[in-house]
C-alpha positions as CSV (number, residue, x, y, z in Angstrom):
1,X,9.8,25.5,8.2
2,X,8.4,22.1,9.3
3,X,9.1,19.3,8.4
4,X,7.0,15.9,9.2
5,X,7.7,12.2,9.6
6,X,4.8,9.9,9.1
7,X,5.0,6.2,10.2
8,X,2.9,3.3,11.4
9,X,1.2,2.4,7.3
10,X,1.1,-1.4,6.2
11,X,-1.0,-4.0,5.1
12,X,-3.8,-5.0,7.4
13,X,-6.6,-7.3,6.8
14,X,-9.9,-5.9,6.5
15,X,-11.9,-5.3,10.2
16,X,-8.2,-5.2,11.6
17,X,-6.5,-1.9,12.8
18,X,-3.3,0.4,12.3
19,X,-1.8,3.3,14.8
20,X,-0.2,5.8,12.1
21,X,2.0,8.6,13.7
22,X,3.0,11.6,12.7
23,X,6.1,13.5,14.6
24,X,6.7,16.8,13.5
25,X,10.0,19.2,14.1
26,X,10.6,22.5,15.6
27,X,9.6,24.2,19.1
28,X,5.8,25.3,18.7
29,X,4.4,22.0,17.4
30,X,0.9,23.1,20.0
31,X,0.9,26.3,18.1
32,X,-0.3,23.7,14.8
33,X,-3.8,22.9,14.0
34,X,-3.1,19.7,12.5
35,X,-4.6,17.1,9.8
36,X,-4.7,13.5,8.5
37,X,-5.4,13.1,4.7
38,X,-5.3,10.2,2.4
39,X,-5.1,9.9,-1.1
40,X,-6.0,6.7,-3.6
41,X,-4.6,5.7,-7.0
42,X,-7.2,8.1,-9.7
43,X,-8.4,9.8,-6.8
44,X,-8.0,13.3,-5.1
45,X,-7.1,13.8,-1.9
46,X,-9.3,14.3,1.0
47,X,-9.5,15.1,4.5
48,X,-9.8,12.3,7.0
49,X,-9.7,13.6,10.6
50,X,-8.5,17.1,11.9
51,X,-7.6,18.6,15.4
52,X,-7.1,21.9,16.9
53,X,-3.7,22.7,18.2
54,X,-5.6,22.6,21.9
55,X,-6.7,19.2,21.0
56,X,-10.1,20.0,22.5
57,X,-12.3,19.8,18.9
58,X,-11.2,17.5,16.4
59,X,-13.1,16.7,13.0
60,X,-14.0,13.7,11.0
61,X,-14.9,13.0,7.1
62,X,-18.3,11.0,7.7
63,X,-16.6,7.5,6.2
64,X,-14.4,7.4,9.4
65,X,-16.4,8.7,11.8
66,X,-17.2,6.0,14.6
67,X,-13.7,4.3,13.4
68,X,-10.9,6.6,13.3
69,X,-9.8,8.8,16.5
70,X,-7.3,11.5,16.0
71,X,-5.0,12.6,18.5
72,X,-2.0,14.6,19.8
73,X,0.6,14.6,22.2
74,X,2.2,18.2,22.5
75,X,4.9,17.6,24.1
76,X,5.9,14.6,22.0
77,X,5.1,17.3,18.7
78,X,3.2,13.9,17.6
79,X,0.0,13.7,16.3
80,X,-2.1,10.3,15.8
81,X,-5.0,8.4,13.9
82,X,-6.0,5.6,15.2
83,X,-7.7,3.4,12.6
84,X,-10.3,0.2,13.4
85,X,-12.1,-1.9,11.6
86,X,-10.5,-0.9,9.0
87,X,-12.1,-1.8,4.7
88,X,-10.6,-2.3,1.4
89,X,-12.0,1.6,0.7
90,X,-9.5,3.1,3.2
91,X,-6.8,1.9,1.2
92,X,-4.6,5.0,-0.1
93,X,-1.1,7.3,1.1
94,X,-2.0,9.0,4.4
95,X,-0.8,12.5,5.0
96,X,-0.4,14.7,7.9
97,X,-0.2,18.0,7.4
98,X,0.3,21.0,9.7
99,X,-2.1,24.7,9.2
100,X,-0.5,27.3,10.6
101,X,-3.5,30.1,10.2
102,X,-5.3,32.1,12.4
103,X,-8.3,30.5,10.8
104,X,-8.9,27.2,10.6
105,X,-10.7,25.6,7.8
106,X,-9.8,21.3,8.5
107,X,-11.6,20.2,5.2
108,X,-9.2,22.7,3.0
109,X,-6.7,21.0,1.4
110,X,-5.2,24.4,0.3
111,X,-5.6,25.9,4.6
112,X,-2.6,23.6,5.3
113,X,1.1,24.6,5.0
114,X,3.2,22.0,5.7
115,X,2.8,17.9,4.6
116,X,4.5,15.0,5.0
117,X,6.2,12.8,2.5
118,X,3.1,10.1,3.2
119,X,2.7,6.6,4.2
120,X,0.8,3.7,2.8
121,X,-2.1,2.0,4.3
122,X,-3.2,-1.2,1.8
123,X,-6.7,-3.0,3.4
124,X,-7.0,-6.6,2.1
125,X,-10.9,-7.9,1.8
């Protein structure tokens, strides 16, 4: 079991930036591949960034990309998305979720087994 704490949501004005975190427990945290999704009021869910559990290939939905970085520090079991110039349209709940498969599939919503209880990112125009 895993369990994950997300932080680092809020209200930003639009061009401005947020760090959001997510720390995750137990001992093989670089074992994870790991991913950042948000979701919107009437909308489904989506993938917004994704990294391996090397940290050496990461992925990006096209309306971050040039925007948002993801990262990871293993040895802090935290991974990061970095978010800049930030618009009204990323406003939603921002998950991270953990896929612990031999296969990775980062767009899946179903490939990940493990998500957190969310935070809220709100982009004022």
């Amino acid at each position: 079991q895993v369990q994950l704490v997300e932080s680092g949501g809020g209200l930003v004005q639009a061009g401005g930036s947020l760090r959001l975190s997510c720390a995750a427990s137990g001992r093989t945290f670089g074992s994870y591949d790991m991913g950042w999704f948000r979701q919107a009021p009437g909308k489904e869910r989506e993938i917004v960034a994704a990294i391996r559990r090397s940290g050496g290939r990461t992925y990006y939905a096209d309306s971050v990309k040039g925007r948002f970085t993801i990262s990871r520090d293993n040895a802090k079991n935290t991974v990061y998305l970095q978010m800049n110039s930030l618009k009204p349209e990323d406003t939603a709940v921002y998950y991270c979720a953990v896929s612990d498969r031999v296969t990775f599939y980062p767009n899946e919503f179903h490939a990940y087994d493990y998500w957190g209880q969310g935070t809220q990112v709100t982009v004022s125009s």
